[in-house]
matplotlib code that plots the C-alpha trace (Angstrom):
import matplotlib.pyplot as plt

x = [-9.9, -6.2, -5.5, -8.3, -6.9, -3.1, -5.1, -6.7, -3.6, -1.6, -3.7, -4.1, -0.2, -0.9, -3.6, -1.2, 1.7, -0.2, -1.1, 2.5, 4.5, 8.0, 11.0, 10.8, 7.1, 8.1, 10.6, 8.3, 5.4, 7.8, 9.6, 5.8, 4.9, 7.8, 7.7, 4.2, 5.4, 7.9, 5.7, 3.2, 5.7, 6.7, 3.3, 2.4, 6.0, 4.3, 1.3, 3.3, 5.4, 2.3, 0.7, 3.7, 4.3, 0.6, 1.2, 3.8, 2.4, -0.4, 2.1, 3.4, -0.1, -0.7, 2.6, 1.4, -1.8, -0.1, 2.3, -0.9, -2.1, 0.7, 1.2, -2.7, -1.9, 1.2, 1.3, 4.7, 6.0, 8.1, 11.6, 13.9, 15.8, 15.3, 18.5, 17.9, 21.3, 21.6, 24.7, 22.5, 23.5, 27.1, 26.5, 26.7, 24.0, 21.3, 17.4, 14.3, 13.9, 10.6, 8.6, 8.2, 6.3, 4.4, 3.7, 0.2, -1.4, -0.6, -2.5, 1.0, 0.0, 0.7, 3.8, 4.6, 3.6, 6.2, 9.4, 8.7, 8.8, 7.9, 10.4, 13.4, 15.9, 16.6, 19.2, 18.6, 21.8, 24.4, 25.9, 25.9, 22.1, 21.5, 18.7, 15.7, 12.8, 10.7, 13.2, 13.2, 10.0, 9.0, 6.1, 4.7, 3.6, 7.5, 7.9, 8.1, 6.7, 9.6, 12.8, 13.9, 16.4, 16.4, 14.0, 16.8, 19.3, 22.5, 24.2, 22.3, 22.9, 20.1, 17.5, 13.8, 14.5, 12.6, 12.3, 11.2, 13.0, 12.7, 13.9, 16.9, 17.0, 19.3, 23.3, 25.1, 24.6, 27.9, 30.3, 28.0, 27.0, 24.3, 22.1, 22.2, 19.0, 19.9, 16.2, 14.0, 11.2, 13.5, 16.6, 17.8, 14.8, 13.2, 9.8, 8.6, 5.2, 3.5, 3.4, 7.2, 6.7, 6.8, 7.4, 3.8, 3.2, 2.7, 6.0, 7.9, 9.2, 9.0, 9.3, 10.7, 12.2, 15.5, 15.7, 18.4, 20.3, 23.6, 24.4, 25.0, 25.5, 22.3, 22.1, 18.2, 17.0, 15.3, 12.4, 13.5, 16.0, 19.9, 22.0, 25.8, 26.5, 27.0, 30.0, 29.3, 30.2, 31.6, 33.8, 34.2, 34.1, 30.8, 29.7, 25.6, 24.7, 21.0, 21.0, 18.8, 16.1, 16.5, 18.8, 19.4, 19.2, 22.0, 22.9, 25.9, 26.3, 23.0, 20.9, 17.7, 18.8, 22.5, 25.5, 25.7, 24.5, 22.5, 21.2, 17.0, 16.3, 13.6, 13.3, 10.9, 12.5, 12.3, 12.4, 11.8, 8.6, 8.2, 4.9, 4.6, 3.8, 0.4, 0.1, 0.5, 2.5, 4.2, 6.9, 10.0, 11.8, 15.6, 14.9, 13.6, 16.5, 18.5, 18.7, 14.9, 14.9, 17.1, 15.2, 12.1, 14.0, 14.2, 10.8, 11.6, 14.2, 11.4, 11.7, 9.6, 8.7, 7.3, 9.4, 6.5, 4.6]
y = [-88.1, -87.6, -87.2, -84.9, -82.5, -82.9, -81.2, -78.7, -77.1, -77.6, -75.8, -72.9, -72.5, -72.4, -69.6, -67.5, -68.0, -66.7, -63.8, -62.6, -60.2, -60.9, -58.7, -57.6, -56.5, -54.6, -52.9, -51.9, -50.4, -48.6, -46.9, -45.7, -44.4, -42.4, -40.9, -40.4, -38.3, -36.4, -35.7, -34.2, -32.5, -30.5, -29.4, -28.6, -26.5, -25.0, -24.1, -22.6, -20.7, -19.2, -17.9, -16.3, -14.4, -13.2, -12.2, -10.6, -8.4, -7.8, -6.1, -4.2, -3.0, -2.0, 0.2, 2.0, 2.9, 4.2, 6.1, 7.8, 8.4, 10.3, 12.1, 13.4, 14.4, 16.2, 16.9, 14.8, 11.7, 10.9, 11.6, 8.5, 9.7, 12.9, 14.5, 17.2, 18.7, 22.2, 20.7, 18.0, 18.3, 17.3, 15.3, 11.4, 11.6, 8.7, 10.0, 8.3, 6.2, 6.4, 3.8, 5.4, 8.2, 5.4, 4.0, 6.0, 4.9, 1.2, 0.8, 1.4, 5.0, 3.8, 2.7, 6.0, 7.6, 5.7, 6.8, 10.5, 10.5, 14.4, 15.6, 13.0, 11.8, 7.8, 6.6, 10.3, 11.6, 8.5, 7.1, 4.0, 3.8, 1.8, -0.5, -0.3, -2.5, 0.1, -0.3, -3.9, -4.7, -7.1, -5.5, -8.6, -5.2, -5.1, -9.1, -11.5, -14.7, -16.1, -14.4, -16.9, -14.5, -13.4, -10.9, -8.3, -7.3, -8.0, -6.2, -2.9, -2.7, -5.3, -3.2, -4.8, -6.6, -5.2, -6.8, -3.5, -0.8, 2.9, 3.1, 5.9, 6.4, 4.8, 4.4, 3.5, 5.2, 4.5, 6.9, 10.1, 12.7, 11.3, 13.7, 12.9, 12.9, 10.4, 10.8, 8.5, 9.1, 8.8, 10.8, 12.7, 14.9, 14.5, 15.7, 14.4, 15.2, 13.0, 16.2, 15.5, 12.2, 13.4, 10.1, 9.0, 6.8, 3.7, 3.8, 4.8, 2.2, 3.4, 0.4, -3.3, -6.5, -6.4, -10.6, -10.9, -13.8, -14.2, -17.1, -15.3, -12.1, -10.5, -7.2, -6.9, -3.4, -1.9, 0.0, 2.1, 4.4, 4.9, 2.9, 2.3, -1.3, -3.4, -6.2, -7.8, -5.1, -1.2, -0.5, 3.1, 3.7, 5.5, 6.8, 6.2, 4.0, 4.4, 1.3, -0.1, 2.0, 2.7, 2.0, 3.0, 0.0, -0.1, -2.4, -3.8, -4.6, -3.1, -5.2, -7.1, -10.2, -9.8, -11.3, -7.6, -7.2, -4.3, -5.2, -5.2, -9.0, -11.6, -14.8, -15.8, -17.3, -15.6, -11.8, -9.0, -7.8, -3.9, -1.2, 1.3, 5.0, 4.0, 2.2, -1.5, -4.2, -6.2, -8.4, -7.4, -10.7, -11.0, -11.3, -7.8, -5.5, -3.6, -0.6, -0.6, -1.3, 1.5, 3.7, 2.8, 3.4, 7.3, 9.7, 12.2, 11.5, 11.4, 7.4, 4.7, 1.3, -2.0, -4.8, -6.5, -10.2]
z = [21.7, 22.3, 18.7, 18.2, 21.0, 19.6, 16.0, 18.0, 19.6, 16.4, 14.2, 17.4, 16.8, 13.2, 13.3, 15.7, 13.8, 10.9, 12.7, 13.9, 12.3, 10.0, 11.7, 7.9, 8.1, 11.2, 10.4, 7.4, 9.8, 11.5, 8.2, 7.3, 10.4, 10.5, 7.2, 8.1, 11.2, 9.5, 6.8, 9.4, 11.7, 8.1, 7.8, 11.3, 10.9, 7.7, 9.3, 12.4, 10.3, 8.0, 11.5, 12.4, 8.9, 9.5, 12.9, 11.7, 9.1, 11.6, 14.1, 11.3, 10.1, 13.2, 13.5, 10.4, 11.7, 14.5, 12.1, 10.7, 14.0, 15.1, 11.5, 12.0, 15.5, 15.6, 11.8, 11.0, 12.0, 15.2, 14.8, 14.0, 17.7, 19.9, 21.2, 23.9, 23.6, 22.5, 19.4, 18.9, 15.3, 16.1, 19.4, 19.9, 22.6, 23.7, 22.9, 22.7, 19.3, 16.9, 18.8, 22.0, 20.7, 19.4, 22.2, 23.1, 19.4, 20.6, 23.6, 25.7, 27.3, 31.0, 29.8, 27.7, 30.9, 33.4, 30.9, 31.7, 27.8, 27.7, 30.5, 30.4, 27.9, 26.7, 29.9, 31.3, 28.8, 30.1, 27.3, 26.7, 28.2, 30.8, 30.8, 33.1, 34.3, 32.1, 28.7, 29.3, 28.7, 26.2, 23.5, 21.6, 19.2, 18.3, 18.3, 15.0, 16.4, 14.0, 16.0, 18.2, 19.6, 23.5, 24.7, 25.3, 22.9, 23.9, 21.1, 22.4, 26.4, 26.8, 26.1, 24.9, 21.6, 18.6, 15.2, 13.6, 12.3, 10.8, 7.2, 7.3, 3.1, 0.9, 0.7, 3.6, 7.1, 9.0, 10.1, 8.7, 11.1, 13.8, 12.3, 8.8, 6.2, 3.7, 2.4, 4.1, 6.9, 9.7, 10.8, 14.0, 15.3, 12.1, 11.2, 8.1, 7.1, 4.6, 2.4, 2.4, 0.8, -2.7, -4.3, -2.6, 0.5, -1.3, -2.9, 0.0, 2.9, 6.4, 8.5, 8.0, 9.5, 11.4, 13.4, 16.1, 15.1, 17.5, 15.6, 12.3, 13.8, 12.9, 15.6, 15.6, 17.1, 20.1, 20.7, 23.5, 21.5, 20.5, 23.1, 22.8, 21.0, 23.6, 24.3, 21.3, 19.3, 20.8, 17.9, 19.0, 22.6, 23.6, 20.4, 20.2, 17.4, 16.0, 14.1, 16.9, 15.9, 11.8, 9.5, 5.5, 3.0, 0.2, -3.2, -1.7, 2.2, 3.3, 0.6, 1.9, 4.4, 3.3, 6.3, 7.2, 11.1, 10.3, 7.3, 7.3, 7.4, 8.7, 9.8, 7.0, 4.2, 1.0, 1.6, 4.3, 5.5, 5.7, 6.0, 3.3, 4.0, 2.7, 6.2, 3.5, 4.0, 1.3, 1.3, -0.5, -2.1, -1.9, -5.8, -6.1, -7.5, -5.0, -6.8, -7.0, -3.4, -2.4, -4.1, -2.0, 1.0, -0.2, 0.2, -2.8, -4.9, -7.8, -8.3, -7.6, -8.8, -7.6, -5.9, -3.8, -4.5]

ax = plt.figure().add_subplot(projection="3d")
ax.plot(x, y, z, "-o")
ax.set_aspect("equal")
plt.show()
């Protein structure tokens, strides 16, 4: 009897010694499941980053409906900036940029309403303009689910970060008069009527990508309007600087998603989103020529050409 008990517990030791795990075997497991994780983290990034593209391009669709809306209404688009000021061809003053006159075609009337839009001007003529409660308010219409960045700009007096921005034309905007045309659909005061697109709407860029990156000094824009640069960057005392609200693109510096901090870029890998005149939006690869590019950027210089997917 003793000897058949002494079997009995000797082969229960054997069967759970068969059924442990080798350190080897372990650390085996563990390897799997964790290329198993990181292999579903990738794709759950994947998928994350495929909603925010479309989310994306969904905000800018909806920008060039509202382009059209306003074009129908008021028979042009909404100037790039509006200065007030009688020398408003020679002055460096603040003024409402291109997305507040949008903001009544995107379900923002009540806050179109509260900026006294019709009677005041962007900081009420202070330069640099101050922000407000009102300018600071965050418009997920103006937001790239992709921009990590803060919420305000701090390169633009803290104002409401955007991630979009008016096309200016082509060649480089810096130091030319604040009221300069360099051909595209948005300039000081401008009033561009689609008629005036003469290179046709679905070859002509109105409105692309700009992602506030502090860490490689990507500026990002603003809807409000022109503000002074802020800490991070007042070269030249209190001049207004409307590269918050559009830009010109270029071959060289200004070139899709190039180190420059006003350069039109985007937080998707690859390219830069932007809405035609057509009201489309394609994106532009940093693959596509830059010449070809630049000449997108202009509305009737009698060139166009295809640099989309």
């Amino acid at each position: 009897m003793i000897h058949f008990i002494a079997e009995e517990l000797l082969s229960a030791r054997q069967r759970r010694a068969r059924r442990a795990f080798t350190l080897i075997e372990l650390l085996v497991v563990v390897a799997i499941i964790g290329v198993l994780l990181a292999l579903l983290l990738a794709a759950v990034q994947r998928v994350r980053e495929a909603a925010a593209r479309v989310s994306c391009q969904n905000n800018l669709r909806q920008i060039g409906l509202a382009l059209h809306s306003y074009e129908h209404q008021f028979r042009s688009l909404p100037p790039g900036y509006r200065d007030l000021g009688a020398n408003w061809l020679n002055s460096a003053a603040p003024g409402w940029g291109w997305p507040v006159f949008l903001l009544p075609n995107l379900e923002q009337a009540a806050l179109y309403e509260a900026l006294d839009v019709r009677r005041t001007n962007f900081g009420n003529g202070a330069n640099p303009a101050p922000a407000t409660p009102l300018t600071q308010t965050p418009l997920s219409i103006f937001l790239c689910p992709s921009d990590a960045g803060p919420l305000t700009n701090p390169y633009y007096e803290h104002h409401a970060k955007s991630n979009y921005r008016g096309v200016a034309g082509g060649g480089d905007l810096y130091l030319k008069p604040m009221a300069a045309d360099l051909g595209g659909v948005f300039f000081a005061n401008s009033r561009v009527r689609f008629a005036d697109i003469t290179d046709g709407l679905s070859n002509t860029l109105a409105v692309g990508e700009t992602a506030l990156n502090e860490r490689r000094n990507g500026w990002g824009g603003i809807w409000a309007g022109c503000a002074r640069v802020g800490p991070f960057g007042s070269y030249q005392g209190n001049l207004t600087w409307v590269s918050g609200v559009y830009w010109s693109i270029d071959q060289a510096e200004l070139r899709l998603n190039s180190a420059h901090p006003w350069a039109f870029t985007s937080p998707h890998p690859g390219g830069v989103n932007f809405v035609f005149g057509d009201g489309s939006v394609r994106f532009l690869r940093d693959a596509a020529d830059p010449a070809l590019v630049e000449r997108l950027a202009v509305r009737n210089d009698g060139q166009s050409g295809t640099a989309f997917e």
